[in-house]
N, C-alpha and C positions, 0 to 999 in steps of 0.2 A: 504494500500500500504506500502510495506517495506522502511526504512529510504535509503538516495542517501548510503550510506556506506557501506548497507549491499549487495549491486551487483553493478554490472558495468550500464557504462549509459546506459538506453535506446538507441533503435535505433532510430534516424527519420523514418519517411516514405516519400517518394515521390512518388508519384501515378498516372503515366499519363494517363488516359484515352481519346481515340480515338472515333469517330463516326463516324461509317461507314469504318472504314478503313479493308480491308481483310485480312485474312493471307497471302494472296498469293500476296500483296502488299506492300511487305519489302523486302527490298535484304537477308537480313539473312535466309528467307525461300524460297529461289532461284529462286528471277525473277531476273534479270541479268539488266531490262530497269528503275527499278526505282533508284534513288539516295537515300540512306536512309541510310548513313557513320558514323550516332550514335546510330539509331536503332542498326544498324550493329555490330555497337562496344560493344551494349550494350548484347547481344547475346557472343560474343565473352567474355567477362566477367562476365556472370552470365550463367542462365539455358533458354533454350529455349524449349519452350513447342509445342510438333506439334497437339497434340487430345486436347488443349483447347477448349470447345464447351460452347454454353450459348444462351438463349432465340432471337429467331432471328429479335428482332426491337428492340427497348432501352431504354425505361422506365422498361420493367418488366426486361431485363438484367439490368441495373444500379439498378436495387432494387435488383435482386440476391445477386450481389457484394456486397454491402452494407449489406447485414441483413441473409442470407447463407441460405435464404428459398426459396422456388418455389413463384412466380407471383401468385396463386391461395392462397398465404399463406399470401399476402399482401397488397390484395386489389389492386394489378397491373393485367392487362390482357395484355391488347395491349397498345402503345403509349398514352401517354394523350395529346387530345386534347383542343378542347374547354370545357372540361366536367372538373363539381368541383368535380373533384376526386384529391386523391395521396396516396400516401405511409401508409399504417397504422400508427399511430403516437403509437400504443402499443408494436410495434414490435422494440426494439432495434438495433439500427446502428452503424456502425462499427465506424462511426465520432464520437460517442455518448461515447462510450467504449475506447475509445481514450482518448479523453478530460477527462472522469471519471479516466483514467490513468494518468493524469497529464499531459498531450502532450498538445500543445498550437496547435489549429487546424485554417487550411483551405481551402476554395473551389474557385478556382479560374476557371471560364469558368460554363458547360453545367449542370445543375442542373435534370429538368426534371421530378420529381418526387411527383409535387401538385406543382401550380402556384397561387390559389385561395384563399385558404383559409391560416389563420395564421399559424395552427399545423404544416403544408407542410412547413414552410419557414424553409429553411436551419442554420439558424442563432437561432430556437427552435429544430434543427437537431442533434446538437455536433458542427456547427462550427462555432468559434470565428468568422471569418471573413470571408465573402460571396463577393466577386467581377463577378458577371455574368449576367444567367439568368436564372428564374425559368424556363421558357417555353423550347420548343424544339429547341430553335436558335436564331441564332442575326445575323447582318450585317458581312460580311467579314473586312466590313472597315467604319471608323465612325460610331461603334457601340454605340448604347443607351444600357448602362450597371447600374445595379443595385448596388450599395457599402451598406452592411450591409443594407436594407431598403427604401435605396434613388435612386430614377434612375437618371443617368445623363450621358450626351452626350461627348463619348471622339471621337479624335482626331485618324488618324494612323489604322493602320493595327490592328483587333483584337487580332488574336495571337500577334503581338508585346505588344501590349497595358498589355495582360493579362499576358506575358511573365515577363514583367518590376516590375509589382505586384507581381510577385512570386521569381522572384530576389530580390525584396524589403524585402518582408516577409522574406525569408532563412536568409537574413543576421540581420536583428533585432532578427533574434531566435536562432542563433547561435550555444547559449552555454544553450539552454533545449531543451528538445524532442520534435522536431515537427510534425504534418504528414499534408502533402501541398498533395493535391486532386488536380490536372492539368489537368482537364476537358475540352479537344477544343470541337469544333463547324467543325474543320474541318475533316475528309475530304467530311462533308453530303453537298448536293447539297445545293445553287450552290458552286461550285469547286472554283470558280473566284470570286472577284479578288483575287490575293494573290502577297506579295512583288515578286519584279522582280528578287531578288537572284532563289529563290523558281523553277520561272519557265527555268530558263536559261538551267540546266540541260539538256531540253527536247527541246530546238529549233533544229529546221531541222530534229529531231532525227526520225528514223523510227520504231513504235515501234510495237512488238507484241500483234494482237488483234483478239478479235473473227471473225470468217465470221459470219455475222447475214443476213438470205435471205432478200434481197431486201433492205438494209440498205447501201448506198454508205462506202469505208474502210474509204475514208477520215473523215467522219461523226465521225467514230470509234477510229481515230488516234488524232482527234481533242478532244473527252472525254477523252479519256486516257491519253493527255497529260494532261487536266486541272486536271482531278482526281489525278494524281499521284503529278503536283505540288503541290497542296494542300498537300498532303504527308507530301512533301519535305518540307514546310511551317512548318510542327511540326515536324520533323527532328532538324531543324536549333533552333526549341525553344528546342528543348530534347538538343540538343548540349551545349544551351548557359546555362542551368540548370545543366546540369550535369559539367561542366565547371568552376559552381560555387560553387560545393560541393566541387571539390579537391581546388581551392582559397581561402575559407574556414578551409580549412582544417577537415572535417566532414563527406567526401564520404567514410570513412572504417564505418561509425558511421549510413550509410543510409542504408536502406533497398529500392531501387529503384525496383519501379513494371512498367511494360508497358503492355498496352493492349486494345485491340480494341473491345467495347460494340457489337459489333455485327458482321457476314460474310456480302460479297456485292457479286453482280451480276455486271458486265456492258456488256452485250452481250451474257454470256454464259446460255445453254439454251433457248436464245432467251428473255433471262430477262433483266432486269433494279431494281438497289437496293437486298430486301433482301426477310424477310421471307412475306412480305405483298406484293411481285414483280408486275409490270406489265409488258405486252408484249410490249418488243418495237417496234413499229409502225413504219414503214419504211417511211414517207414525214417526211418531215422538219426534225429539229434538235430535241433534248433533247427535250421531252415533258413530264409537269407537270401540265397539264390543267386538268380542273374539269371533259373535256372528259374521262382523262384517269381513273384518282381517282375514278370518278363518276360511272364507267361503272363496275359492277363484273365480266362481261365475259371479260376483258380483264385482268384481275387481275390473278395469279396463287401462291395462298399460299403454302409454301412451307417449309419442312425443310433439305434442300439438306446440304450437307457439307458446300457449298459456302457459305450459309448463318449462318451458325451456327460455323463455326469453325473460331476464334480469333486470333491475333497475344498474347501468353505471354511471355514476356522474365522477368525472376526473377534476380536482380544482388545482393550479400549480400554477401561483402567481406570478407573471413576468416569462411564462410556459406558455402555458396553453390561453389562446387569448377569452375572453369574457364571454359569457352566452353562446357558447359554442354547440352544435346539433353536429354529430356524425351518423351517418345513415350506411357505416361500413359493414360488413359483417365481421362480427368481432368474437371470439372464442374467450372462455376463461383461460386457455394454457397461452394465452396471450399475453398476461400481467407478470409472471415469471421472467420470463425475455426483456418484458420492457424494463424492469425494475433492474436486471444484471445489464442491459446497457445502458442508463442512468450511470452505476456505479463504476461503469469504466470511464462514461466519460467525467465523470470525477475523479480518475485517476487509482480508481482502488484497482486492487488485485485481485481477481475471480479465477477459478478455476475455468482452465479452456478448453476441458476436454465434456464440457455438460452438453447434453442431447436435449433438444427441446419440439416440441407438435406445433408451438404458438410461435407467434412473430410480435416483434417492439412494436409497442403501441405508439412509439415517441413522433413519428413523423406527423401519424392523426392527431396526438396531445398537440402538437407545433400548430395543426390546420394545413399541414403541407397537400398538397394535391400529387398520390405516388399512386404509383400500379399496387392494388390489391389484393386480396383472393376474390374470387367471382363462385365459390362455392365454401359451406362449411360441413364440417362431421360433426358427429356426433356417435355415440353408442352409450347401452343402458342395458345391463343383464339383473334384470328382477329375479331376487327367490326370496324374498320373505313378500308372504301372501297369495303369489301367483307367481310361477314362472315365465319368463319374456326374453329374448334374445332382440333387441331392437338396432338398428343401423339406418342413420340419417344422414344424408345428404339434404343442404339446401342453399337455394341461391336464392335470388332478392324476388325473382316470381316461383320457380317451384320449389317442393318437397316432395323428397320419396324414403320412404321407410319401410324396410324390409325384414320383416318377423321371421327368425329359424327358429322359433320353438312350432311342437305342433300345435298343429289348429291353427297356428298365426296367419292372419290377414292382413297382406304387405298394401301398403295406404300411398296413394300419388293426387296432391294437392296442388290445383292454380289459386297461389296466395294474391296475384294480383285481381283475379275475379271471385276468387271465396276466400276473403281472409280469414271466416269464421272456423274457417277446413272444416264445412258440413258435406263436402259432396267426394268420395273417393273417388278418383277417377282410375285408379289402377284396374288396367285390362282393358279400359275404352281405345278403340281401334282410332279414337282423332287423334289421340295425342300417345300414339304407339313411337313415333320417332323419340319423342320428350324421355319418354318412360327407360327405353333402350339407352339413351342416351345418359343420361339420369346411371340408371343400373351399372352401367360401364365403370362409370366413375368412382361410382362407391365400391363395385367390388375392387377395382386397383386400389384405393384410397384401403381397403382390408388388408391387403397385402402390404402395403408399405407400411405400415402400424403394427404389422403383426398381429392383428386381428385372431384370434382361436378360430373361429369362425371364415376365415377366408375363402375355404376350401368347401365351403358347407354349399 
């Protein structure tokens, strides 16, 4: 690494990552009913990204992000469960490359990616300081949270709890590089509780929802407000973080990322959640009973837009210029790349023999106008709930996705005349050249990935 004299400081990082939260659930990307005034701002002062896409459940997205490979490349498929699996510990992390860059690192909130075993632990990851939880989640409120190796029982609203941690931290790091990982818990079910600022937003409020047959609206009015305050819950913590970067004095100095590990469903197409969806069931309320889990015929794996496409907003002052819209297609194993060319050209030392699927985001941060990719991948192997082998190809008008499990029903969408993707057109003899075409691409694109599946 080059001596502090011979370049400017490093930037920090600040990195909030979301769970479960959609694109289509921030006001900066035009719903009009949710509250979300520093998402908002944060859009308004950096780049906003509308074709962000990434693995549609969140262990194998949270390892894209981190390590710029495919799920198939790291020992991730589907979410971990109870299974001792996680994250290859061979495969280099972007926490990892941080810290080897001198950045004083940490992960505050949703880990996710090995709970079991020691290699998985965050804290043999790249980072310094771990306040969360390995698993998939933790209470809204009076969470049992983990500190470096210890679990212990806090007090208060988890985002505030984790909130206070990550205030704490910023201002002890001050004056060296840091990169703070803001990992919530929310907005993935359940929704509630959450502080009463959060919900106030939405009382009385009438809000825009799906018709789902046989599902009463109020049923629908009543998730959508919980879901959205949740939102509004890491809203108010992005506010009080970014808040403390210009108190600070250090917010020209941050590279602030937001973005949401995965799409959600709540009604549309008759779903609930994401790419592992089930059908909602018209009695009672929200159901997450073993019935539903348990059942594969009510399951519909998927990888529709809803599920896959993210909220990104990039802010990097004196970078990327103001109010910025990219309409690129952009991948999670894309943020890996950008952040290891970042720190070359600050002069550090990386290792240069790292393999990466994504490409630097730096020229779209800049607004440069450069040759792009004209198509993305994607893959998704479900087994907890239903089994699914799914492979995506998709360019800025179509999608095609090809199911190797049995039974599976391979799907080819025109996004420019149905962006709803209500009408399959795979096997329609008008659009046999597209489909062919289409097909080509993604099974070479299997082969070069190493795909298990390539040969199938």
């Amino acid at each position: 690494m080059g001596s502090e004299g011979q370049r400017k400081r490093l930037p920090n990082l600040l990195f909030v990552l979301t769970d479960d939260q959609a694109q289509w659930a921030v006001g900066a990307y035009g719903n009009p009913d949710i509250h979300t005034p520093n998402m908002d701002r944060l859009a308004r002062e950096g780049v906003r990204f509308n074709l962000a896409m990434t693995c549609p459940v969140c262990s194998p997205s949270r390892g894209m992000i981190l390590s710029g490979l495919y799920p198939h490349q790291i020992g991730l498929d589907d979410y971990i469960g109870d299974e001792d699996e996680g994250i290859d510990p061979k495969v280099p992390l972007l926490s990892e490359i941080l810290k080897q860059a001198g950045y004083v690192t940490a992960l505050f909130g949703k880990w996710h990616l090995g709970h079991k075993r020691p290699e998985h632990h965050p804290n043999r990851r790249g980072f310094d300081l771990f306040i969360g939880s390995r698993g998939g989640g933790f209470a809204n409120k009076d969470p049992k949270l983990e500190v470096n190796g210890e679990v212990r029982q806090f007090s208060g609203f988890a985002i505030e709890v984790l909130t206070e941690h990550a205030l704490q931290f910023m201002r002890q790091n001050r004056d060296r590089p840091f990169a703070l990982f803001f990992h919530t818990r929310e907005p993935h079910m359940p929704y509630l509780p959450v502080p009463d600022e959060a919900m106030k937003p939405y009382e009385g409020k009438k809000l825009k929802v799906p018709k789902v047959e046989g599902v009463p609206e109020e049923r629908m009015q009543q998730e959508y407000r919980a879901y959205y305050s949740a939102i509004t819950a890491v809203d108010i913590a992005l506010g009080r973080l970014l808040d403390e970067l210009e108190t600070l004095g250090i917010a020209d100095d941050t590279i602030v990322v937001f973005m949401g590990d995965n799409g959600y469903m709540i009604g549309q197409h008759g779903l609930e959640t994401k790419g592992n969806a089930w059908r909602i069931v018209p009695q009672g309320g929200t159901i997450i009973g073993t019935r539903i889990l348990g059942d594969p015929k009510l399951r519909r794996p998927n990888m529709f837009d809803l599920s896959i496409l993210v909220p990104l907003i990039i802010r990097w002052r004196g970078v990327v210029p103001p109010n910025s819209v990219c309409d690129e297609l952009v991948v999670s194993t894309d943020l890996m790349p950008t952040f290891v060319e970042i720190l070359k050209q600050f002069g550090c030392q990386v290792p240069d023999n790292m393999h990466f699927e994504g490409q630097s985001l730096l020229p779209l941060l800049r607004g440069e106008k450069v040759a792009w990719r004209d198509a993305a991948f994607l893959l998704y192997d479900m087994h907890h709930g239903a089994v699914a082998h799914m492979r995506m190809v998709r360019t800025k008008r179509w999608k095609l996705v090809l199911h190797f499990e049995e039974g599976g029903q391979h799907e080819l969408y025109d996004l420019q005349n149905d962006p709803e993707e209500e009408r399959n057109l795979y096997g329609d003899p008008s659009v046999k050249s597209v489909q062919d075409e289409l097909t080509e691409m993604l099974r070479e694109w299997q082969k070069k990935v190493g795909d298990p599946f390539a040969n199938k």
